[in-house]
N, C-alpha and C positions, 0 to 999 in steps of 0.2 A: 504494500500500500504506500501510497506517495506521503513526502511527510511534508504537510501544507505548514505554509507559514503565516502569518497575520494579515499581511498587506498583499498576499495572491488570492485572489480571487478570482483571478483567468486561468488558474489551475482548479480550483475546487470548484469552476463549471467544465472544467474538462474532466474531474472526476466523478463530480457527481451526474453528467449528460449520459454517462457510460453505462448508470444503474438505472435510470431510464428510459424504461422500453419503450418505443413506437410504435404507439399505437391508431385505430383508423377513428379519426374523431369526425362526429356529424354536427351538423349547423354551421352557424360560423365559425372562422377559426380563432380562436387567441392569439391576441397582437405581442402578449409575452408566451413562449415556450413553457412545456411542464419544466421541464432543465432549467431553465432561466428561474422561473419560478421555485425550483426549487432551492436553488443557489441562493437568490436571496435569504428563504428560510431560513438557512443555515447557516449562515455569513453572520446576518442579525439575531440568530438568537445563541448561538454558541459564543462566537468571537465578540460581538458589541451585545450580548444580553441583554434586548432589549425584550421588555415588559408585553407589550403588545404589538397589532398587525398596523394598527394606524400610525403608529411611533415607525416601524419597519416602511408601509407605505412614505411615511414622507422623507423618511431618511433617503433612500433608495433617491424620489423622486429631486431632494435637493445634492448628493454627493457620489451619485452612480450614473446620471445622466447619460453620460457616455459609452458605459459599460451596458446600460438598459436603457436603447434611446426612444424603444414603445412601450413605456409608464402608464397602463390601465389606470383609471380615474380608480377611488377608495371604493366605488361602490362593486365595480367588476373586479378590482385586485383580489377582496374577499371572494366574490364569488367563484372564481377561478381557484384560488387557494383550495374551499369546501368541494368543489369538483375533482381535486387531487386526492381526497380524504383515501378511496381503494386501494389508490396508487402506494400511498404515503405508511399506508397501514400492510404493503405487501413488503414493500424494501426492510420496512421495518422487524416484520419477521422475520424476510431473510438474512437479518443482521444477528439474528440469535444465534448463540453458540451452542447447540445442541450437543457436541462431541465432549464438552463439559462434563468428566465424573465427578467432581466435589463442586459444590454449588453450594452459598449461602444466601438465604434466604430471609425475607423480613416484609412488612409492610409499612405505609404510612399514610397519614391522614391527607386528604386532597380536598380542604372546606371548598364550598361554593358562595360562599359569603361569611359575613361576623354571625354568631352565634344569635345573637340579639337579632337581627333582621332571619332568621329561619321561618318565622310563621307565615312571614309578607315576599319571601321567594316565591319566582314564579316560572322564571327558565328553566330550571333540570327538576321542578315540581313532577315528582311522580317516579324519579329517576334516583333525585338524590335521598338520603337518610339521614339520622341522628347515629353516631355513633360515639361510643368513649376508648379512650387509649389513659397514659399515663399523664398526660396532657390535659384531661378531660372533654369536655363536651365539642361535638365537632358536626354540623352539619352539609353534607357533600358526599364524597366517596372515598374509597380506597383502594390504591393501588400497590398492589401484589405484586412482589421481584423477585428473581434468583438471578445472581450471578454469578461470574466464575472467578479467579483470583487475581484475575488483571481488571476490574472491576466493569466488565462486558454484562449485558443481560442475556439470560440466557433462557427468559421465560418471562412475561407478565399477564396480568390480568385484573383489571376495572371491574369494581364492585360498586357497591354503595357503602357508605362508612357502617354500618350497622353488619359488614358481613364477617363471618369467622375467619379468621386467616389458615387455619389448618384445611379447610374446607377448599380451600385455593390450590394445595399445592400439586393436586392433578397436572394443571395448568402450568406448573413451574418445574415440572422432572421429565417432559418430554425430552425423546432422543436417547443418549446414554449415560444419562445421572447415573449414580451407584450412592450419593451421600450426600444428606442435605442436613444442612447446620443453620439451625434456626434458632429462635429464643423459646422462652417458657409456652408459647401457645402453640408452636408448633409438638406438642407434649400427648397430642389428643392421642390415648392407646389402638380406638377403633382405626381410624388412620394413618398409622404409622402400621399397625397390622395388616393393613390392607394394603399400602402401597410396596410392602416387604413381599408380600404374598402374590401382588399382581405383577409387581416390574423389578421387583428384587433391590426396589431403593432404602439404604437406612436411611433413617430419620435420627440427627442426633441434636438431642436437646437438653438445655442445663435441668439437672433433676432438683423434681420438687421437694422447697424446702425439707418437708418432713422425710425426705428418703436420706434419712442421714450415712445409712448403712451404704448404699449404690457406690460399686465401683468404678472409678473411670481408669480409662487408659493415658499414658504420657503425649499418643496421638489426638485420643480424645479431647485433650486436656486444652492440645494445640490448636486446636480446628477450633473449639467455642473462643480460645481467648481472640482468632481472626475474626469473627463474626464481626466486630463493629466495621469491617469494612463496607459492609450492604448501606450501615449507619451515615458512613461520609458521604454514599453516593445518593441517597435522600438531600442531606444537604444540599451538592452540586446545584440538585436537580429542581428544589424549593427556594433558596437563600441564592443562587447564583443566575439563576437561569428562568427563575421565576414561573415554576411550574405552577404551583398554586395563583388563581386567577379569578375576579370575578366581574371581569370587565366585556367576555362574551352577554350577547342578546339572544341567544341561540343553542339549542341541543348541540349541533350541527360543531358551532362557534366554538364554544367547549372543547369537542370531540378535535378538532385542527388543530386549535390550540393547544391541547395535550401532547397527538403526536407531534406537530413540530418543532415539541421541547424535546421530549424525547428520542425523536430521529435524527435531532441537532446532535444530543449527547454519545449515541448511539456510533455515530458515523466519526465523532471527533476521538472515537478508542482505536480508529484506523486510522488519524492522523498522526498518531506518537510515537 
């Protein structure tokens, strides 16, 4: 993989133009490229981490000019964007590292607004939930990760904040896991029974409190102290890159906005 530097950006559309299939598009055509458009994407929200699409739209349209000299107006730049959503959600799987046998796993909270406006939400009404973590009260969703030790995903899955996290890890051992290192809830016995039974994955989780007696092994030991790695890349992905959001008007909005945090992060573990 090419190793992009800050200030190229006529390289990261010649890498990212590559994972972009052509495909046979009806009506009119788009005055920016999916490539084009995707480049953007990722330009602004990995490298300039910017917050939102309209921040992205005008950025573009005042200091890319040249680079992008058919700049769709805000209202078709979004539209365009949300017509990527298949696209964007295919690269993105195929960014998963499935060949992954030790995978660490975790979740975290994704609000869709402050706690105090939940009753008076009305965009992911019906989608999103109340849930609690250690944080407490959180209304929105949750997102589900496994990754591998170079901090690559290697599985996710969008719930609603009210979902169990053991109940997800289906979702997170495709391919050929063999060992998932989680925290206390990934502890659930039916589940961890189950997925030893059906695909031969342990499940290793810190034991609870009252199992004073449970032995671990020196490897065991090794693998839960690496767990907070899943931990930094929650960070990245909320505090840097501003996954959490509540400035979509849209299901739709939401949904783009997530992957093109994600797919931003995703593609920049091929640029180091």
């Amino acid at each position: 993989m090419p190793n992009l530097q800050l200030q190229d950006i006529t390289e990261l559309y010649v890498f990212v133009d590559d994972l972009v299939e052509k495909r046979q598009n009806f009506g009119r055509p788009s005055i920016l490229s999916d490539g084009e458009m995707m480049t953007i994407l990722i330009w602004c929200s990995h490298f300039l981490k910017m917050k939102n699409i309209k921040s992205i739209h005008a950025f573009i349209q005042q200091y890319h000019r040249k680079d992008f000299p058919k700049i769709p107006d805000y209202s078709n730049f979004v539209r365009h964007g949300q017509r990527m959503i298949p696209l964007m959600s295919k690269i993105l799987a195929e960014t998963f590292d499935e060949s992954a046998a030790i995978r660490f796993a975790d979740s975290t909270m994704i609000p869709v607004c402050k706690l105090i406006r939940a009753d008076h939400h009305k965009v992911a009404r019906g989608l999103a939930n109340f849930g609690k973590n250690w944080q407490g009260w959180h209304f929105g969703f949750k997102l589900h990760g496994s990754i591998n030790v170079k901090g690559q995903f290697c599985g996710i899955h969008f719930t609603p904040a009210s979902y169990n996290d053991a109940q997800s890890l289906p979702f997170l051992v495709r391919g050929k896991a063999k060992i998932i290192v989680g925290d206390g809830t990934y502890n659930a016995r039916v589940m961890r029974e189950y997925l030893w039974k059906k695909q031969g994955v342990f499940i290793l989780a810190p034991p609870h409190p009252k199992q004073i007696t449970k032995v671990m092994t020196w490897w065991q030991k090794l693998l839960l102290e690496a767990r907070p790695r899943i931990e930094s890349v929650w960070d990245i992905l909320k505090e840097h890159q501003h996954l959490v959001t509540s400035f979509p008007r849209s299901v739709l909005g939401y949904l783009f906005h997530y992957l093109r945090v994600l797919l931003a992060y995703q593609l920049s573990r091929a640029f180091n």
